[in-house]
C-alpha positions in Angstrom: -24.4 29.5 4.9 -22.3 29.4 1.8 -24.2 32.1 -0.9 -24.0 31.3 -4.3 -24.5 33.8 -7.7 -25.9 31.3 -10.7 -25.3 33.1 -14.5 -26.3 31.7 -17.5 -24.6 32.8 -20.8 -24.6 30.4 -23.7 -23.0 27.8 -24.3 -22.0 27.9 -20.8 -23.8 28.3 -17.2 -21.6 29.3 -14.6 -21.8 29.3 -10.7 -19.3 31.6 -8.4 -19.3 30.3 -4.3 -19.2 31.9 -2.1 -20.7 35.7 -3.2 -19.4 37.3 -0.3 -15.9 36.8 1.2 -14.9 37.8 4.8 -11.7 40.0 5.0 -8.1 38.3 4.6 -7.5 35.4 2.7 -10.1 33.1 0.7 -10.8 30.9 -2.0 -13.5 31.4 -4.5 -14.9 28.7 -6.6 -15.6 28.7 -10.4 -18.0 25.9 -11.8 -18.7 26.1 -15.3 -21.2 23.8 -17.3 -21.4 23.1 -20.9 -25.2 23.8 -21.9 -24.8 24.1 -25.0 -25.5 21.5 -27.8 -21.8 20.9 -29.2 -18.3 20.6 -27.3 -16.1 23.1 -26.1 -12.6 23.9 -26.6 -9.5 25.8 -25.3 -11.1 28.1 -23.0 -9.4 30.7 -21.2 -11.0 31.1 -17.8 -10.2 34.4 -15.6 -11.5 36.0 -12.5 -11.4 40.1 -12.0 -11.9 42.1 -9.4 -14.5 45.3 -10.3 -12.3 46.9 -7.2 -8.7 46.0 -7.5 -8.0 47.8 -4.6 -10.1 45.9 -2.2 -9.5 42.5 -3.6 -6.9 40.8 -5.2 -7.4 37.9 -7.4 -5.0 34.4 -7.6 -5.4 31.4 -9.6 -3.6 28.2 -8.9 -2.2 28.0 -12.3 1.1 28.7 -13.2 0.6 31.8 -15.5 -1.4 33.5 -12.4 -4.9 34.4 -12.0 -6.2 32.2 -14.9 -7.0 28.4 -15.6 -7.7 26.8 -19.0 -10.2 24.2 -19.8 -9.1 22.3 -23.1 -11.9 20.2 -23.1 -16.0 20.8 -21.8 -17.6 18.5 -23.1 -22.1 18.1 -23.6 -23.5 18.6 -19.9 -20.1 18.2 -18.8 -18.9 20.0 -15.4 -15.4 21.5 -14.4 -15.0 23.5 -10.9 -11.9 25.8 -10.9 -10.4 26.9 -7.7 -9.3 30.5 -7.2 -7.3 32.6 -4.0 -8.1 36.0 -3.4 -7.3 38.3 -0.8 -9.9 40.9 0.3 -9.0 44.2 2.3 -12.7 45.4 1.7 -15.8 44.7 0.0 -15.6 44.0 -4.0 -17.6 42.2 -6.8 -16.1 39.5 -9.5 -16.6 39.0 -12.7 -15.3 36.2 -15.3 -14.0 36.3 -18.6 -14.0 33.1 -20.5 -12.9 32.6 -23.9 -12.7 29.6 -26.0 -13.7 27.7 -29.5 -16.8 25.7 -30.7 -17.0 24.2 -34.3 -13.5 26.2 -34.8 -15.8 29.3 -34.0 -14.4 31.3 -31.2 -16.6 33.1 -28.4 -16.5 34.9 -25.9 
């Protein structure tokens, strides 16, 4: 059973899979959705531990544990992939940060 955490915070909805990671090596997926009304822009996407002791968070991006989006467009889906390695139990969070209208939000 793959357990997933659903969060809604406009413009975007966001989905993290799986919520719980065993010990070792794993791979946590991002999906973000545009619910919002206009497009999206430039966004910064970034996965933290709450425990950086216990887990330890990659991205597959070459700048590390980040990925950027320059385009999320109305409804429009994008899934980011990130490698973490776990020594205990821990809790994510994401940080996105981007532009709509030439507006930035966070």
């Amino acid at each position: 059973m793959t357990a997933r955490i659903s969060r809604y915070k406009h413009p975007l909805e966001y989905e993290v899979s799986p919520a719980e990671v065993d010990t070792g090596s794993n791979w946590i997926t991002l999906k973000l959705r545009n619910i919002g009304a206009k497009r999206l822009h430039g966004l910064d996407v970034q996965l933290h531990s709450l425990d950086t002791f216990n887990l330890t968070v990659y991205g597959t991006g070459l700048f590390g544990g980040g990925h950027n989006v320059s385009d999320l467009g109305l409804k429009e889906e994008k899934e980011m992939v990130f490698r973490v390695n776990a020594i205990g139990p821990a809790s994510v969070y994401a940080t996105i940060t981007g532009h709509q209208d030439g507006d930035s939000f966070w």
